[in-house]
N, C-alpha and C positions, 0 to 999 in steps of 0.2 A: 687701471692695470688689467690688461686681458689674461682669461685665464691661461695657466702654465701649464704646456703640453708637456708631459717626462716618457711617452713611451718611447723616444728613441734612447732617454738615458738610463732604463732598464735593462737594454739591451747590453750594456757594455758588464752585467751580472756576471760576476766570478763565481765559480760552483768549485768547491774542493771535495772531492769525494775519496773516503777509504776502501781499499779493494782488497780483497784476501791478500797475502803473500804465502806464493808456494816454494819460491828459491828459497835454498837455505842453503847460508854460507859456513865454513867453521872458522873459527878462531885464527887468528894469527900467530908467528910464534912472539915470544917476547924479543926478541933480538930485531923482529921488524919494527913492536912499537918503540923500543929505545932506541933506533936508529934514524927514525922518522916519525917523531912525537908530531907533527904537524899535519901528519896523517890522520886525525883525530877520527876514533870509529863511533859510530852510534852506539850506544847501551842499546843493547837486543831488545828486540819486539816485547811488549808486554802482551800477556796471555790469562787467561779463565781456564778453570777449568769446568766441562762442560759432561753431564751423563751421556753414554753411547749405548743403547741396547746391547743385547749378547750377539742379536743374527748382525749387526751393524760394527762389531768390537772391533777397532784399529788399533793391530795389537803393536804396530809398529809407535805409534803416538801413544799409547797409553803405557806400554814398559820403558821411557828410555829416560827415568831420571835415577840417580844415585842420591843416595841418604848420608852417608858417613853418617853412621851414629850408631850408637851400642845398644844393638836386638833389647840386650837385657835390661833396658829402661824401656821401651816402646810400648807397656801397657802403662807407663805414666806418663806419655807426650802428649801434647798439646799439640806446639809447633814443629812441622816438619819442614827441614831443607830439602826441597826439589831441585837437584842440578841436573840440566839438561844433559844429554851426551856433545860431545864437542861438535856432529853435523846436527845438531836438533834446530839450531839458529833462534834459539831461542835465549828469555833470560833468567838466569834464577831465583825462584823463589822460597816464598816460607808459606807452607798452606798451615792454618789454621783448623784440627781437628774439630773443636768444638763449634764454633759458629761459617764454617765451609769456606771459609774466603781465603784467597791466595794473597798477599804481603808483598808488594815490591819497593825497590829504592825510588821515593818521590823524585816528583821532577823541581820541587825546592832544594834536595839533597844532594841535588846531579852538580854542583861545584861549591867550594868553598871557598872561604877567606875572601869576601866581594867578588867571587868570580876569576880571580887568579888560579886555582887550582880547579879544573876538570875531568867528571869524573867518564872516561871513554869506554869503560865495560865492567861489567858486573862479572868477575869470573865464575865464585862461587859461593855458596852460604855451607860451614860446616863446624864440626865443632874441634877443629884442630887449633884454636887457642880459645879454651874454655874456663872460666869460673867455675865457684862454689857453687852458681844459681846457675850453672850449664846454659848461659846466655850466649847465642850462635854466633857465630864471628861470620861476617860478610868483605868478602876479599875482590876489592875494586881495582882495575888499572887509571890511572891518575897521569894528566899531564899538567904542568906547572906555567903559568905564563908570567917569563920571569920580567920583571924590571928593565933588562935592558935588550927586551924586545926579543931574549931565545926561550926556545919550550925544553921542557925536561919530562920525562915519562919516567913515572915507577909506579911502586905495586904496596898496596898496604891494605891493614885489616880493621874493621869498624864496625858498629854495633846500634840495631836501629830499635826503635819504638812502633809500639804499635800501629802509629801512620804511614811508616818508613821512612819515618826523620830520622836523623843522627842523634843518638843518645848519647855514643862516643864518635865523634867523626875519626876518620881513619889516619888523619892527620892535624897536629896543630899548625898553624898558621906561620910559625917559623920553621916549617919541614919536620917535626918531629914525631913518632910513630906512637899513639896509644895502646898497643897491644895490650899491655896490662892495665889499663884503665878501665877499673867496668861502671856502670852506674847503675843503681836502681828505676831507669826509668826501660833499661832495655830489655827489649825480649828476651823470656826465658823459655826453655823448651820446656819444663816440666811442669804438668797441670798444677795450678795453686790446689794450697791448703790439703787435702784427703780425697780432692777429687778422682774419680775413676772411669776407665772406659766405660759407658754407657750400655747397658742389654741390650740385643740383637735379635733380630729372630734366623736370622742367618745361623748355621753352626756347622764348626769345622770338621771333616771329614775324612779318613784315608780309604784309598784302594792300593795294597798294595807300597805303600810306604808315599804313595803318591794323593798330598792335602790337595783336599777341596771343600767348594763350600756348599751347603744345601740349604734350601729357603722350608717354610715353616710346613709344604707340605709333602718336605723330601726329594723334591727333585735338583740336580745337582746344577748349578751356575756354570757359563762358561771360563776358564774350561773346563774343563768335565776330564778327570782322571780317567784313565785310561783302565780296560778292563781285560785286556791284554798284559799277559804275564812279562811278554821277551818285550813289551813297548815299554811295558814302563821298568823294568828292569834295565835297557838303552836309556832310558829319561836319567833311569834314580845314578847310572855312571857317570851319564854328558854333566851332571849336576854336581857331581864330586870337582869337575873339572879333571877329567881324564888329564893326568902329563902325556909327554911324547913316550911310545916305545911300552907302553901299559898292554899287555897282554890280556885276553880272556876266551875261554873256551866256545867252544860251537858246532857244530853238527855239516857235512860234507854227505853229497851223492855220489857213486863211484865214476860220476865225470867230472869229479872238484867244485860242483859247485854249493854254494853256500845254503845249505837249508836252516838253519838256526844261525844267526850272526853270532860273532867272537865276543861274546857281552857278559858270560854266564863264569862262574865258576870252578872247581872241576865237575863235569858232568858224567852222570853214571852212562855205560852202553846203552844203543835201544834194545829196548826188550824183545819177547817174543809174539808180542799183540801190535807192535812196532808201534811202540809208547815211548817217551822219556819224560822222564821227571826235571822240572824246570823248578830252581828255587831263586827268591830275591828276599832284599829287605823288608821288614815291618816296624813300624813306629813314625816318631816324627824328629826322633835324635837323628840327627844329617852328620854324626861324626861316625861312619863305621868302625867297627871292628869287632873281636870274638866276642863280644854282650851283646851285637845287636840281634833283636827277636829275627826270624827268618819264616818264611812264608812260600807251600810247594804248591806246586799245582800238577799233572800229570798232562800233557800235549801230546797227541794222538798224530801221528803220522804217514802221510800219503804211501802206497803202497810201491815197494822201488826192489830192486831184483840187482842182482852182479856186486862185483866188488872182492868175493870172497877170493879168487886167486889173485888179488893185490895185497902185497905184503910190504907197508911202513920201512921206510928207507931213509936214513942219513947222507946227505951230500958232505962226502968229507972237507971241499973246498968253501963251501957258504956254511957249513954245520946246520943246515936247515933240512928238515923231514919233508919228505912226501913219500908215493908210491910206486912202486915196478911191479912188472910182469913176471913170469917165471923165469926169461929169456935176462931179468935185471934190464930191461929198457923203463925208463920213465913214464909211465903212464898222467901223471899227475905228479908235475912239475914240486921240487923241496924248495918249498914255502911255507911251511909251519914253524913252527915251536917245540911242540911233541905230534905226535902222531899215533891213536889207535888201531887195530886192527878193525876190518869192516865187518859188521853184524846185523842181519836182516835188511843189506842196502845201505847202511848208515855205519861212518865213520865217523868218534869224536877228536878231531884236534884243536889245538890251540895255536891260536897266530895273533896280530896286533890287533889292538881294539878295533871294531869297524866303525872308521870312522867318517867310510859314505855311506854306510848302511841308515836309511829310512824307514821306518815303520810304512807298512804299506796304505798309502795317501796321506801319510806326513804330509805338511805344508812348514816350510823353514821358518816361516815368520810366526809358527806359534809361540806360545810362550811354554817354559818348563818350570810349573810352579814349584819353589824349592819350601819357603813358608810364608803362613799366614799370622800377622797379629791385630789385635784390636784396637783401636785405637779414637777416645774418643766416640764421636758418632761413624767411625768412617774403620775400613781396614785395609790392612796394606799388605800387600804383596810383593817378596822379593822372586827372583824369577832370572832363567837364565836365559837370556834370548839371544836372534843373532837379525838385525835387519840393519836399516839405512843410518840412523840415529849410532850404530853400536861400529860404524863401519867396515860390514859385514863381517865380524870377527863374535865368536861368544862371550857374551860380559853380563854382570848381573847388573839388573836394572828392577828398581821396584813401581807397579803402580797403584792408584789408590781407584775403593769399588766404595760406594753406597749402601746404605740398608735396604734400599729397593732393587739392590741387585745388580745395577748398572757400572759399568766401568767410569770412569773421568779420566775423559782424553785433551790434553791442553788446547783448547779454541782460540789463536791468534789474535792478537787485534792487527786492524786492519794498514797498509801503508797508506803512507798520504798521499793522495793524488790531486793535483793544483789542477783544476777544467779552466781554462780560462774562455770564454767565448768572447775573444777576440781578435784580431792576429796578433803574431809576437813582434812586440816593442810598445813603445808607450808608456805610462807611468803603473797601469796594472801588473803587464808583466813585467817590468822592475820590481815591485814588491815582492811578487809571487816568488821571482829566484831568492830575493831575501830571505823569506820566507823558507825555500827550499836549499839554502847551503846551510841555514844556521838552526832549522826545526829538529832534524833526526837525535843528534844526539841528547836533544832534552826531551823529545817524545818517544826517543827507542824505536823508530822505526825510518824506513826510509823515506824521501817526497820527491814525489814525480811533479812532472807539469806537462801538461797536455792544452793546447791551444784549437781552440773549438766556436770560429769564428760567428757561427750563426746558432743559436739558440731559442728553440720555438717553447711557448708560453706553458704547453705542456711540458715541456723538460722541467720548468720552475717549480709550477705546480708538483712534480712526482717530486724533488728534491727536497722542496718546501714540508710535503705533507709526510714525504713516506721516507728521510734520509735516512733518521735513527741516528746513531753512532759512529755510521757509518759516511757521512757527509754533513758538510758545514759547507756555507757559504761565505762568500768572502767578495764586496760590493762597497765602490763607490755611489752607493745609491745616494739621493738627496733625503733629508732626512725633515721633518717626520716619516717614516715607511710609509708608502701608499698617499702622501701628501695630507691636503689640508680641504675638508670640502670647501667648493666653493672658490678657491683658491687655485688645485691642483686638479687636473682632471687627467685621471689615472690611468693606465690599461688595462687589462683582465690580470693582469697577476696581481693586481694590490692586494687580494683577501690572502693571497699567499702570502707577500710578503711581511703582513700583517701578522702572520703566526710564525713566524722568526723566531727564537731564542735569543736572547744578545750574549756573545760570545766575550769579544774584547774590540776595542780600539786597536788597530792595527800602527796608522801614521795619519798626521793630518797636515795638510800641505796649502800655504794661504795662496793668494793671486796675486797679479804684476801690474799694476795701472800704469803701461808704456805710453811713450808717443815720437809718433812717426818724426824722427830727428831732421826730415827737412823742414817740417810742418812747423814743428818745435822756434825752426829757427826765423822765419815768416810770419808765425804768431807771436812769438817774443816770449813763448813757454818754455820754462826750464825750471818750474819748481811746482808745487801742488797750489801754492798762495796765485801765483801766475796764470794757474789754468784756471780756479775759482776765479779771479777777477776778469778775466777775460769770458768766460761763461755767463756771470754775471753781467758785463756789458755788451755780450752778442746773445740774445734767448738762443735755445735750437741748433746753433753754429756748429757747437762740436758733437762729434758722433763718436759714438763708445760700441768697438764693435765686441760684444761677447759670443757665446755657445747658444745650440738651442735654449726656449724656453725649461725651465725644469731644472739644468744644469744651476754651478754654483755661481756662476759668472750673470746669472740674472739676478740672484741676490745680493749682491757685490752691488752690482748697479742701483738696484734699489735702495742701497742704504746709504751709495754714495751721493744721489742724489738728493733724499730726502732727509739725510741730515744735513747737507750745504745749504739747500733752498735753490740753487742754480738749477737751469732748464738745461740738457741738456740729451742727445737724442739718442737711442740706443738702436744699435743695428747688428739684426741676427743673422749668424751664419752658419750652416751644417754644423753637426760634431759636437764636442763637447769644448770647445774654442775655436776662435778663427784661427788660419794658419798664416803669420808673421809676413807674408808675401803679399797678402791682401793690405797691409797697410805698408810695405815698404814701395813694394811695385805697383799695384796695381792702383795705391792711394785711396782705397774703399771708404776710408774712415780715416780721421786723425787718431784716435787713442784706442787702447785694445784691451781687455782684461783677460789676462790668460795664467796659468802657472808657468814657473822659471825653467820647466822644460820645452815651454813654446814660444821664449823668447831670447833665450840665454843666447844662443847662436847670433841672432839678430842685435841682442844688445851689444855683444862682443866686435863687431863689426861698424860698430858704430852707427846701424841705422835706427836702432832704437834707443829710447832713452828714459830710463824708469823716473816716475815720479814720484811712485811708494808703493808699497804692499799693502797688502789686507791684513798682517801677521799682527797681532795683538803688544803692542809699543813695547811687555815688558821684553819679548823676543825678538829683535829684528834679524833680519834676514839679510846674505850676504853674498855676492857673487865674484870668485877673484880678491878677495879679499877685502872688495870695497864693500864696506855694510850700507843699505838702500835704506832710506828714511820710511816710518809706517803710516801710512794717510788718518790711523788713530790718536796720533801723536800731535795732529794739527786741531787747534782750535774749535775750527769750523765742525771739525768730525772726529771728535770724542766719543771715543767707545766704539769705533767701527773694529769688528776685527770678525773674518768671513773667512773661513777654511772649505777646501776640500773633507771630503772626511772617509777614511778607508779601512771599512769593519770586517769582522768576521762574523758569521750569524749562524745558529744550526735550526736543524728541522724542529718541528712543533716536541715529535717523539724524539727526541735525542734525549740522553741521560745526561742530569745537570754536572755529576760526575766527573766527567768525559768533558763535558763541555770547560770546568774548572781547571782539569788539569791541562788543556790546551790554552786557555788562560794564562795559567802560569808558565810554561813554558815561552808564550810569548813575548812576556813581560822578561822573562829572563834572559832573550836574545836581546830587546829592546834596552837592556840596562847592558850590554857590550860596547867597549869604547869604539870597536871599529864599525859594529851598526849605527850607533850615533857620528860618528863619524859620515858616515854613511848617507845616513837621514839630511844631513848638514849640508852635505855637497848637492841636495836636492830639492834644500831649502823644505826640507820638511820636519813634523813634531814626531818623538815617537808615542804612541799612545800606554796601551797593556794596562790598562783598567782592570777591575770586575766586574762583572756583568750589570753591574747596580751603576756603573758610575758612567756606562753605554745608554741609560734608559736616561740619566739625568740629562746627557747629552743633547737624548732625542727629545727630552723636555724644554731644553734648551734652545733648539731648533728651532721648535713648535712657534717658540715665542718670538724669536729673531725672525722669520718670515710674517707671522701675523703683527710684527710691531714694523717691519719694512711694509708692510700691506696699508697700513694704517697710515704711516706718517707718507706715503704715494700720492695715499687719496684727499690729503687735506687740500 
């Protein structure tokens, strides 16, 4: 046997790589998903949370989750519920104060009852139906895939453990809602036993009624309160949550315009130094009123002239103040509240809160911290902001900061992106859409596919050494990886493919041992006993056209010959099979081993005509609903049974993690009647192993090529 060339069947290498995702969609309403439960949406992107420097802080990604949960337990929480804002496009979670890890719903938990029920979004984690052990309720959108073939979408509430399994699943199995059902295996929010938030070197801080935090040698964290009296006095308002039509006083020049904003109290006149006294809140009580402490400061004012023959004027028609001249013409339009007389250039009146007024080099996406608590090793901050996540409207949103000072801002995982380097059709991009209608909603993110016909050995190499997390491979390679010395003689990327991960078993697809239906009928073949004995009494006669060397169609051949004992001649063709024309037309060869996608046309037409598969006897294979006999199942050739085989593999660096829960996920598409289904119509196995049962595989291989090598050579 000459050695086996495989670098043209490396070529046909699937690369799936993850790439950020920046869209971010919001929610549907609920009257789309009950109306069109078949619409089934992905459970949102899973995410990390990841440290941000202060000069680096994105303050739009770090404030935009909601807590529901009652301030006055937060120095005993553990677990926090992170719910995104509704554009955050994200999913929510539970962060875990003491040991920093974020909590999401597995991808074993994403359906229940065998898969009948599926679970299409994670809405929220809160604690709006709570226990005695304040165990957080997780409120998923659900569709039903009923019995006689309709779906049904609804909404229910569930309770997970610490892996994010179901401790209560959100429904039982006859439709019925557990709300009240708690167990002792499900998260609780409250630290066990006496535990407490942890010491800090961090400590909390006011300027001005406005918390912050300082690190151990007193300089203040971003943000940094503000040292300005009238900014944070507009802060400590916007935070009350001004209503509409809220009034507050402010300071005018005698051409109307605004020198102090409508933010303040009643304020006294300016003085004769052309001072005024500015006073705001003090403390960390956020509920005003006549106890809370107060804090002045005196504001020193640019020097302004005129005003004093304007004299305060009621519009009897709008009942609003402004000012006239001597002559009673309007000088400054009645747009106030009240109105003072002018004194040293400055008029106090009062008009509607301002609520365009910016502090000067305000930036809208900061945050206005309202408070701080500890929590754990970590502290949190709720905060009133207004950016993309809140859209663009003000809503409190809390984020979580480090003992080191840094923010945590949610870091995405990545979408799936299917590389395929090859053109589109054929049995790889078959998979790959498989792969990509039925992956999102058990991986929570979205899968592209990209066809990327030419692939140079460096591209392998970076994918191989340097993917991470970030990409997985996905390959009809021949297996052992990198072959067999001696045996295979490799290209430059085998040390690559050598440091693979084995991910899972994708599908595995046997071959067709056809023959050409005229040949068939001139030779007097028409069964596998008929071609053996005819083989048998012509050496060399017949010719078996397969795939290049390397492909699976030369180990087919080698085991079909050397377990029969017949001579018979093998003839190689480009590709990774011949194409059905070479034996119907062009008559290249009498017999062909190819998979049921490169013959099925031809057998249907009547010019070919199967004599068995490679499929292992206890599964035979079926076209039309005739099931084709397996050349294992004959006598002569016991134990033949030769697949394709179609994996997924990650980089050397990838996290075994990541690697596991794409595992599962695949295994849980592969256990769907309609993928099996699916798989059936293509004459193929579904695989979705563990990683463990991919290496035994390749163990397996190992042996089946050097036991075909062996019994060649006798």
């Amino acid at each position: 046997m000459k050695p086996l060339q495989i670098l043209r069947a490396w070529r046909w290498l699937l690369a799936l790589s993850l790439t950020l995702a920046s869209a971010q969609a919001a929610p549907p309403a609920y009257q789309d998903l009950y109306a069109h439960p078949e619409q089934a949406m992905p459970v949102q992107q899973h995410w990390q949370l990841q440290p941000v420097s202060a000069p680096e802080a994105r303050w739009a990604d770090i404030f935009m989750f909601e807590t529901r949960f009652d301030p006055r337990l937060m120095d005993r929480v553990r677990w926090l519920s992170l719910n995104p804002g509704q554009n955050a496009g994200l999913s929510p979670a539970l962060f875990d104060a003491l040991e920093g890890r974020t909590l999401f719903l597995s991808p074993a938990a994403r359906s229940l009852c065998g898969g009948r029920w599926q679970v299409v979004r994670v809405e929220s984690i809160s604690n709006s139906s709570v226990n005695n052990s304040l165990q957080p309720a997780t409120k998923v959108w659900l569709v039903q895939y009923k019995p006689n073939g309709k779906l049904e979408a609804t909404t229910a509430y569930g309770r997970v453990d610490a892996q994010g399994d179901w401790a209560v699943p959100p429904l039982t199995c006859d439709g019925r809602t557990t709300n009240a059902v708690y167990s002792a295996d499900a998260v609780a929010y409250l630290m066990p036993g006496d535990a407490k938030p942890l010491a800090s070197d961090l400590r909390l801080d006011l300027v001005f009624a406005q918390p912050g935090l300082r690190d151990a040698r007193g300089r203040w964290l971003a943000p940094v309160p503000p040292s300005d009296i009238t900014t944070a006095q507009w802060m400590d308002y916007k935070k009350q949550i001004v209503t509409p039509g809220s009034t507050g006083s402010g300071l005018i020049d005698p051409q109307g315009r605004m020198v102090i904003p409508f933010i303040f109290g009643d304020l006294p006149d300016a003085t004769a130094q052309r001072r005024i006294q500015l006073c705001s809140n003090a403390g960390l009580r956020l509920l005003r009123d006549a106890r809370t402490p107060r804090v002045c400061r005196w504001q020193r004012l640019q020097r302004s002239q005129g005003g004093a023959a304007l004299r305060p004027a009621v519009d009897a028609a709008s009942g609003r103040w402004g000012y006239q001249n001597a002559r009673g013409q309007w000088v400054i339009a009645p747009q106030f509240h009240e109105a003072r007389r002018f004194r040293h250039g400055y008029a106090v009146v009062s008009a509607l809160f301002a609520e365009d007024w910016r502090p000067p080099g305000w930036q809208d996406e900061w945050p206005m911290i309202r408070q701080y608590w500890r929590m754990g090793r970590y502290w949190v901050a709720e905060a009133l902001v207004r950016n993309a996540s809140t859209s663009g409207e003000w809503a409190l949103r809390v984020g979580l900061m480090n003992d080191a000072g840094q923010w945590l801002a949610p870091l995405p995982q990545y979408p799936l992106q299917i590389t395929v380097p090859s053109p589109a059709g054929g049995r790889n991009g078959l998979y790959a859409q498989m792969l990509a209608a039925h992956l999102p909603p058990l991986l929570g993110r979205n899968v592209e596919i990209k066809h990327l016909p030419d692939a140079s050995v460096a591209d392998y190499d970076r994918v191989a050494a340097q993917g991470g997390d970030r990409q997985v491979l996905f390959t009809a390679m021949t297996l052992p990886r990198g072959g067999i010395p001696g045996l295979h003689q490799g290209p430059p990327i085998d040390v690559a493919l050598r440091s693979l991960l084995p991910v899972t078993l994708v599908a595995s697809q046997p071959l067709v041992l056809a023959i050409d239906s005229t040949q068939a009928e001139s030779l007097g073949i028409d069964s596998t006993d008929a071609m053996l004995a005819y083989a048998r009494a012509n050496p060399g006669r017949l010719r078996v056209g397969t795939g290049d060397d390397g492909w699976i169609g030369q180990l087919a051949f080698a085991e079909l010959v050397a377990r029969s004992g017949v001579d018979m001649a093998r003839v190689v063709f480009p590709g990774r099979y011949p194409d059905s024309d070479v034996v119907t037309k062009a008559h290249a060869v009498e017999l062909v081993l190819a998979p049921v996608n490169g013959v099925a046309t031809a057998v249907r037409r009547g010019q070919l005509r199967v004599l068995g598969t490679t499929a292992d006897p206890a599964h035979p294979q079926s076209l039309d609903g005739v099931t084709w006999p397996t050349l294992g199942s004959h006598a002569s050739l016991a134990g033949l049974a030769v697949y394709d085989h179609f994996i997924l593999w990650a980089a050397a660096n990838a996290d075994a993690a990541a690697n596991r829960e794409l595992q599962q996920a695949v295994a849980q598409l592969l256990a769907r009647p309609e993928v099996k289904k699916q798989l059936q119509d293509i004459q193929a196995v579904g695989g979705g192993g563990a990683p463990e049962s991919l290496l035994a595989l390749e163990a397996q291989m190992r042996e089946q090529w050097l036991r075909a090598q062996a019994l060649t050579e006798r």
